[in-house]
Structure formats: C-alpha cells, structure tokens
C-alpha positions in Angstrom: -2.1 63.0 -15.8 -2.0 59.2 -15.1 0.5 58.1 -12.5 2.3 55.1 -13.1 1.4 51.6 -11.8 4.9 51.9 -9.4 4.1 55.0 -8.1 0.7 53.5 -7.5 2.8 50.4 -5.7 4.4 52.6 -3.4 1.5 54.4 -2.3 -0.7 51.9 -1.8 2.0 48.6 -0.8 -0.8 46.5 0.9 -3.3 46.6 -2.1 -0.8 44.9 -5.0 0.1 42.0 -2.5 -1.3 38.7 -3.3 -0.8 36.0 -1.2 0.4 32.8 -3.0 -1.1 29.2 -2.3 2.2 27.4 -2.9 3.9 29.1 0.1 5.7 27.0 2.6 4.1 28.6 6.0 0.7 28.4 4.0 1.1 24.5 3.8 2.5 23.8 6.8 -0.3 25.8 8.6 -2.9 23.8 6.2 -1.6 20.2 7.2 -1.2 21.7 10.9 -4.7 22.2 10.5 -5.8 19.2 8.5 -4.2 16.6 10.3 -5.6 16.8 13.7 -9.4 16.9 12.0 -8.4 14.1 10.2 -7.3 11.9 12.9 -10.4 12.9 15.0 -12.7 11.9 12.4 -10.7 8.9 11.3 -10.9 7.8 15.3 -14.8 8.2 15.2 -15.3 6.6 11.7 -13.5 3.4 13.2 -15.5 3.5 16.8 -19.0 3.9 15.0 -17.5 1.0 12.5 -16.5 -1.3 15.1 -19.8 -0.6 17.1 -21.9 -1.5 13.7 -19.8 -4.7 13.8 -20.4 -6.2 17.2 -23.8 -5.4 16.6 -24.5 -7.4 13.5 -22.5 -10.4 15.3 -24.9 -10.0 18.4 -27.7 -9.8 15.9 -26.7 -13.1 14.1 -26.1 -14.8 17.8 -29.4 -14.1 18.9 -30.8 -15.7 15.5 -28.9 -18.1 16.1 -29.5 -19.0 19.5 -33.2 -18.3 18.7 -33.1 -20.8 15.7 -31.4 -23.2 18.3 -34.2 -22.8 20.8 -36.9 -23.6 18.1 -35.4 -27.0 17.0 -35.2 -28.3 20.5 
C-alpha cells in the first residue's frame, strides 16, 4: 500500500522544502556579502593601479634625466 505524497509531506516536512534563489533575505544576505568583498578588492585594484602608475612616470624621468645627462 503506497502512502500518498501529503502524507509523505507531513511526515517528513524538512525533506520537501526547497529553498528558493529569488527570496528577499537570500539577496539581501548575498549583496551584504558581496559588497564589502567588492569594495576591498576594488580599493586594492586602484592602490596596485596607482602604484604601477607612479612607477612608469619615475621610469620615464630617469630616462629622461639619463638622456639629459648624455647630451651634455
């Protein structure tokens, strides 16, 4: 004797329950989550870019200056 699928429900509540992606709490908790990571790596991308930049100027002083010294 098979016992129906509600039957089955009741017994066993926790198994049937799915959780669902589009669920407010579940966003909210994603972008809670997101948002600080992507600041923090957003702050480091532009440090390591602005420390790549001053370098390349410093690099194209020196050749400069070196260039300078050369002529003289």
């Amino acid at each position: 004797m098979q016992r129906s699928l509600v039957t089955q429900q009741a017994e066993h509540p926790t198994t049937h329950t799915a959780t669902h992606l589009t669920d407010p709490a579940l966003i909210c908790v994603g972008f809670l989550i997101a948002l600080p990571i992507a600041i923090s790596l957003g702050a480091l991308s532009f440090k390591q870019y602005r420390a790549n930049t001053r370098r390349r100027r410093i690099e194209k002083l020196e050749r400069l200056w070196n260039l300078d010294l050369e002529r003289k």
